[in-house]
N, CA, C and O atoms as a DFTB+ gen file, in Angstrom:
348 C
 N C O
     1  1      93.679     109.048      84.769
     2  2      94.212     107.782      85.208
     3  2      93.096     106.958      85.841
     4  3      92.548     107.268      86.898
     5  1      92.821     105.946      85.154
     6  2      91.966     105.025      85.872
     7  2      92.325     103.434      85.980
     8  3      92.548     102.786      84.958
     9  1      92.375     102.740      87.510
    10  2      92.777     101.207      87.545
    11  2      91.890     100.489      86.681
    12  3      90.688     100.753      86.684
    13  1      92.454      99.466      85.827
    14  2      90.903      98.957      85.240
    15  2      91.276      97.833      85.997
    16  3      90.261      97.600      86.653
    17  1      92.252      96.871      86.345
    18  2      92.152      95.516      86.418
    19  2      93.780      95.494      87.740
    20  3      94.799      96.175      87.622
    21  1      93.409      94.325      89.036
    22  2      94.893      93.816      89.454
    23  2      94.013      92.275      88.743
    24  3      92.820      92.071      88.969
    25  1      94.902      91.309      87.870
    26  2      94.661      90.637      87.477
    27  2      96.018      89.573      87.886
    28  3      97.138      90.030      88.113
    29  1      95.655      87.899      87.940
    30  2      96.819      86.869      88.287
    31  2      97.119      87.520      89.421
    32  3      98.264      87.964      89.502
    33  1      96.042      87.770      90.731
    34  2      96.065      87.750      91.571
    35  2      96.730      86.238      92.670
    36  3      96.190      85.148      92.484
    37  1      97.691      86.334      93.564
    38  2      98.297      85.249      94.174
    39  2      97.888      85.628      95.358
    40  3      97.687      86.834      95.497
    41  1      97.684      84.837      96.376
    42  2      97.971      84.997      97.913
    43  2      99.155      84.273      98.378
    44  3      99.091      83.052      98.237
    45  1     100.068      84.680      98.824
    46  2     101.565      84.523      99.750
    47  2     101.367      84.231     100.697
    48  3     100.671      85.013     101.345
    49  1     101.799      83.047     101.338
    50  2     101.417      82.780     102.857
    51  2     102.424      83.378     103.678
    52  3     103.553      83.593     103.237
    53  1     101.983      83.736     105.171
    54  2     102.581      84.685     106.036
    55  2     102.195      84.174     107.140
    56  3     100.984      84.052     107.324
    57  1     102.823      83.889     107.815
    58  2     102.665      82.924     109.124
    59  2     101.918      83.985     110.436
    60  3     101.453      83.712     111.542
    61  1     102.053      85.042     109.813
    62  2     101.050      86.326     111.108
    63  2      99.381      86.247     110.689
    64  3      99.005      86.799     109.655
    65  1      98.635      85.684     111.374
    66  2      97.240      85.276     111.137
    67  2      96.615      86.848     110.595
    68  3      95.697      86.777     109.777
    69  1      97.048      88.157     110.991
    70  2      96.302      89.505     110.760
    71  2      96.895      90.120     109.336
    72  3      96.344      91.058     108.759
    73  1      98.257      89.374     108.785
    74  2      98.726      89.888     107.210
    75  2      98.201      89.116     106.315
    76  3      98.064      87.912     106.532
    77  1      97.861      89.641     105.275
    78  2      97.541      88.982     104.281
    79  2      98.357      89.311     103.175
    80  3      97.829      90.250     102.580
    81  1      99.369      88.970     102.656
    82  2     100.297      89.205     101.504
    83  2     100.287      88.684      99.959
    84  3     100.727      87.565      99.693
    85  1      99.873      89.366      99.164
    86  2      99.485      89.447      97.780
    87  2     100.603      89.615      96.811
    88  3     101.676      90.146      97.101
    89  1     100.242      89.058      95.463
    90  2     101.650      90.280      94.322
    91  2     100.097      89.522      93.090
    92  3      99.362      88.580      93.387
    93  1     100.066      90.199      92.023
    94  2      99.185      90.603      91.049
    95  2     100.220      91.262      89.843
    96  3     101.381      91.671      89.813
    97  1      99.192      91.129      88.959
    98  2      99.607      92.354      87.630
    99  2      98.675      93.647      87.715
   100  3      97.496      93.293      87.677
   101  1      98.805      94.889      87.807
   102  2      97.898      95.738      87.861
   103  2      98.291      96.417      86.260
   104  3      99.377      96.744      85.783
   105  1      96.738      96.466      85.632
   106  2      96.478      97.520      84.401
   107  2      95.701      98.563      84.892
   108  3      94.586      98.566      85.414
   109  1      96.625      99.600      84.585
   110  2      96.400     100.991      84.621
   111  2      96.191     101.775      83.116
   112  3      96.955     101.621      82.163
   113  1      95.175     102.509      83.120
   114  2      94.813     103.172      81.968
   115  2      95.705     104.660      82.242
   116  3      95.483     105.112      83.365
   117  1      96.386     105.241      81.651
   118  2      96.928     106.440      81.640
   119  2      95.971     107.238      80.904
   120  3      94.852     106.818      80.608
   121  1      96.390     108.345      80.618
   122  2      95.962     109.406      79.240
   123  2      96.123     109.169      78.055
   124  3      95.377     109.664      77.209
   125  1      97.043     108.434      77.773
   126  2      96.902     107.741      76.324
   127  2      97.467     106.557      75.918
   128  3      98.114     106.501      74.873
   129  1      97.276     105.506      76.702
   130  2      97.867     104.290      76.874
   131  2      97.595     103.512      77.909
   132  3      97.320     104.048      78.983
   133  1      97.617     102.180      77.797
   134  2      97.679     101.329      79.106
   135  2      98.435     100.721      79.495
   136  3      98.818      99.750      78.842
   137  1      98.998     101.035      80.765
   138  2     100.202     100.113      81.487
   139  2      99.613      99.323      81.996
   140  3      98.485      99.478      82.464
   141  1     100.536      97.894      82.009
   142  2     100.688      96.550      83.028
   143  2     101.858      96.423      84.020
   144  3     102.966      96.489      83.487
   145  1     101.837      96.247      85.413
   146  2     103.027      96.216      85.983
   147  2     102.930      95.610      86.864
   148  3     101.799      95.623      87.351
   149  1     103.975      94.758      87.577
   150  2     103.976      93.871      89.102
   151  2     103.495      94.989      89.826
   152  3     103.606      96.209      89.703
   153  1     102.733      93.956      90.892
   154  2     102.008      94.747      92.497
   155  2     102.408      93.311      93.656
   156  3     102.278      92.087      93.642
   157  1     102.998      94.468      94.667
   158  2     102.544      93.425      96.099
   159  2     102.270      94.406      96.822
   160  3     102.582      95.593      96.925
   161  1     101.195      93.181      97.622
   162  2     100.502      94.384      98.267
   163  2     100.223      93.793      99.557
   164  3     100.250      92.584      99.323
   165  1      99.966      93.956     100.804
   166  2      99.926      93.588     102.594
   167  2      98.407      94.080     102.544
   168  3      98.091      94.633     101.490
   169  1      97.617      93.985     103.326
   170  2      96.369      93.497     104.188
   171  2      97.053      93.239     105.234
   172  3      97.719      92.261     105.574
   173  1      96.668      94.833     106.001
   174  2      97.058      94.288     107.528
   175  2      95.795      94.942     108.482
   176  3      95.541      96.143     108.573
   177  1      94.891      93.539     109.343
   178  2      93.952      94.050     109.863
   179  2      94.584      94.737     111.026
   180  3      95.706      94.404     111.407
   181  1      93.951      95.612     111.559
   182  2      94.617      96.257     112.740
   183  2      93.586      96.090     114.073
   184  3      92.363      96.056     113.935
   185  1      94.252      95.993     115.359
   186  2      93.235      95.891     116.860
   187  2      92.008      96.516     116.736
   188  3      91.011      95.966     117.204
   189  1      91.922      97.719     116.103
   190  2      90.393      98.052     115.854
   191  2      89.297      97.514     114.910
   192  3      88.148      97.908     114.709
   193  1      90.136      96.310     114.301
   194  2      88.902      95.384     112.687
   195  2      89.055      96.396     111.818
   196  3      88.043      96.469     111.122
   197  1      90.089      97.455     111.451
   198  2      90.246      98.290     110.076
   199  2      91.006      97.619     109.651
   200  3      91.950      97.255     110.353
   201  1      90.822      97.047     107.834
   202  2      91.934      96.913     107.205
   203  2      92.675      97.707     106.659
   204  3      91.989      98.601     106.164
   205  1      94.125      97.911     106.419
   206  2      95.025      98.543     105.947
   207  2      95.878      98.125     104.585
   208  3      96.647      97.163     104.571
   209  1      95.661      98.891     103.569
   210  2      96.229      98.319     102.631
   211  2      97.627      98.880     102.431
   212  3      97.666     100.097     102.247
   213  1      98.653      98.299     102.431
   214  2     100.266      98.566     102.089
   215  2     100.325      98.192     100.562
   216  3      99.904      97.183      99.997
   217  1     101.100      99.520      99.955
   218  2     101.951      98.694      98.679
   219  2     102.852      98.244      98.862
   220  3     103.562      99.245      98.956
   221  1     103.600      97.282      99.037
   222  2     105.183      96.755      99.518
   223  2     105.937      97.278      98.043
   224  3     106.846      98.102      98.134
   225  1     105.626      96.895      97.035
   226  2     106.181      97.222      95.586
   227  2     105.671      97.092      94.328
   228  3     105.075      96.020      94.221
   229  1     105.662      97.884      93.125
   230  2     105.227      98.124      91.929
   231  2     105.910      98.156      90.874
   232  3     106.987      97.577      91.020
   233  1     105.779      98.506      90.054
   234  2     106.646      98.990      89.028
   235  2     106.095     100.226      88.435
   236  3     104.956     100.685      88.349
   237  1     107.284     100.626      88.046
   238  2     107.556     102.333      87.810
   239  2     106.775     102.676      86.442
   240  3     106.925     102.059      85.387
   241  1     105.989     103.675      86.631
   242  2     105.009     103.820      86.002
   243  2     105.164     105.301      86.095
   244  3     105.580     105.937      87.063
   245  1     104.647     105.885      84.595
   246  2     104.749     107.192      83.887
   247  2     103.938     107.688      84.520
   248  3     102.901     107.730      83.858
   249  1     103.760     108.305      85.920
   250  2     102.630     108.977      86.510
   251  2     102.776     109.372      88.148
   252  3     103.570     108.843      88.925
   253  1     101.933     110.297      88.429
   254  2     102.641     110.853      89.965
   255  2     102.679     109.369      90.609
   256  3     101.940     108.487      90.174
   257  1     103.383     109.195      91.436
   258  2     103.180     108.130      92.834
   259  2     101.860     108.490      93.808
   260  3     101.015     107.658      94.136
   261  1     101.860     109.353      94.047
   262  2     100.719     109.681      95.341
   263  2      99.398     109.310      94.650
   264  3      98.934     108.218      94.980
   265  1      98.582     110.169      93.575
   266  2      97.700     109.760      93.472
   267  2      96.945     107.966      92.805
   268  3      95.960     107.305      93.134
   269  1      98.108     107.766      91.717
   270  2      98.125     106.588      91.627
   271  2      98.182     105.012      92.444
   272  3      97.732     103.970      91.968
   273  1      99.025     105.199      94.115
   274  2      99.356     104.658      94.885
   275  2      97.120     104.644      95.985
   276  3      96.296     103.782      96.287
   277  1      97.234     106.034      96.098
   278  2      95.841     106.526      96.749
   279  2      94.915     105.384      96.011
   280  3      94.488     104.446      96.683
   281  1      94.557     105.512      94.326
   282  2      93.622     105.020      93.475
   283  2      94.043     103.530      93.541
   284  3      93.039     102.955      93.122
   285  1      95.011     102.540      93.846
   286  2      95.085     101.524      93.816
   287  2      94.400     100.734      94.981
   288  3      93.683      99.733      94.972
   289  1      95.065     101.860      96.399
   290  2      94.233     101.292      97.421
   291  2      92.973     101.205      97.286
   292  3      92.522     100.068      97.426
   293  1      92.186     102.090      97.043
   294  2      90.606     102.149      97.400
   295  2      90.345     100.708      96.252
   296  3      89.482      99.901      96.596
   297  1      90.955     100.506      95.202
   298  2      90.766      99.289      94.058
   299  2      90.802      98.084      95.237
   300  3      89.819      97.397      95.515
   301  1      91.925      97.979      95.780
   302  2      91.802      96.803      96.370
   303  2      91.486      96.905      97.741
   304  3      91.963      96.202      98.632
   305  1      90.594      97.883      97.879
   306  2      89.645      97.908      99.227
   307  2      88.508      97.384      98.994
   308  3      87.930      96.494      99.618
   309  1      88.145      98.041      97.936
   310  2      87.076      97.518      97.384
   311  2      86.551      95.905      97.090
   312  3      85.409      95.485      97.275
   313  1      87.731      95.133      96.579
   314  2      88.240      93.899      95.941
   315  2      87.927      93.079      97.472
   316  3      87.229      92.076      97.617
   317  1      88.621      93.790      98.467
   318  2      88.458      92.839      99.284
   319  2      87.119      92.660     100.178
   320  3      86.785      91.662     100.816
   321  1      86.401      93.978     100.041
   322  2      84.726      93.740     100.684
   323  2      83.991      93.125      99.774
   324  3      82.822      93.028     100.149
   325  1      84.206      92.643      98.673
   326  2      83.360      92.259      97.647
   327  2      84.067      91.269      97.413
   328  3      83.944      90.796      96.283
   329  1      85.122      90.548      98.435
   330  2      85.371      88.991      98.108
   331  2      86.085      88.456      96.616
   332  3      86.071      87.443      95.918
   333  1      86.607      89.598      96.613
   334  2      87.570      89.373      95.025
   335  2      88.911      89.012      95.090
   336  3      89.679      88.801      94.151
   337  1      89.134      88.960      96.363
   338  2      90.715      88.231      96.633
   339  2      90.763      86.599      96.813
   340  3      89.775      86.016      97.260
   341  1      91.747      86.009      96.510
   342  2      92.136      85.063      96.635
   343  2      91.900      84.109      98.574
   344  3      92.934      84.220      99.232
   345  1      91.141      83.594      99.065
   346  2      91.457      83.044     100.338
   347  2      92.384      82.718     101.144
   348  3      92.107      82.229     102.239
C-alpha cells in the first residue's frame, strides 16, 4: 500500500486560529489497483508548536484502517512542512 497523491486539496475555514480543516481526494495504490476516495482532515497545532493530524473522515477502502490511516498522516505531515497545503 502506498499514498501516491491527496489531490483537489480545499481549506475550510474554522473560526479557532490553531485548526486548520481540510477535505481532498486521496489516491491510494493497493496491491493491485488504485483507489480514489474523499478525505477530511484537522491540523490541530497544540500549546507545545506540535502539529497533529486528525482524520475526521474517508471513505471505505479495501484495506486495514490502522496502517493505512498511520501512512496518510505522515503524507500530510509531510505536505504540510513542505508547504503543500492550501493557506
Amino acid at each position: 500500500m502506498k499514498i501516491i497523491a491527496i489531490k483537489n486539496i480545499v481549506r475550510k475555514d474554522v473560526p479557532i486560529y490553531y485548526r486548520r480543516l481540510f477535505s481532498g481526494v486521496m489516491v491510494v495504490e493497493l496491491i493491485s489497483k488504485t483507489v480514489e476516495g474523499t478525505l477530511e482532515f484537522t491540523i490541530e497545532t497544540k500549546p507545545t508548536g506540535i502539529n497533529e493530524v486528525i482524520i475526521n473522515s474517508m471513505d471505505s477502502v479495501d484495506y486495514p484502517l490502522l496502517p493505512l490511516t498511520r501512512e496518510i498522516k505522515k503524507y500530510i505531515t509531510v505536505l504540510d512542512e513542505n508547504g503543500g497545503l492550501p493557506g
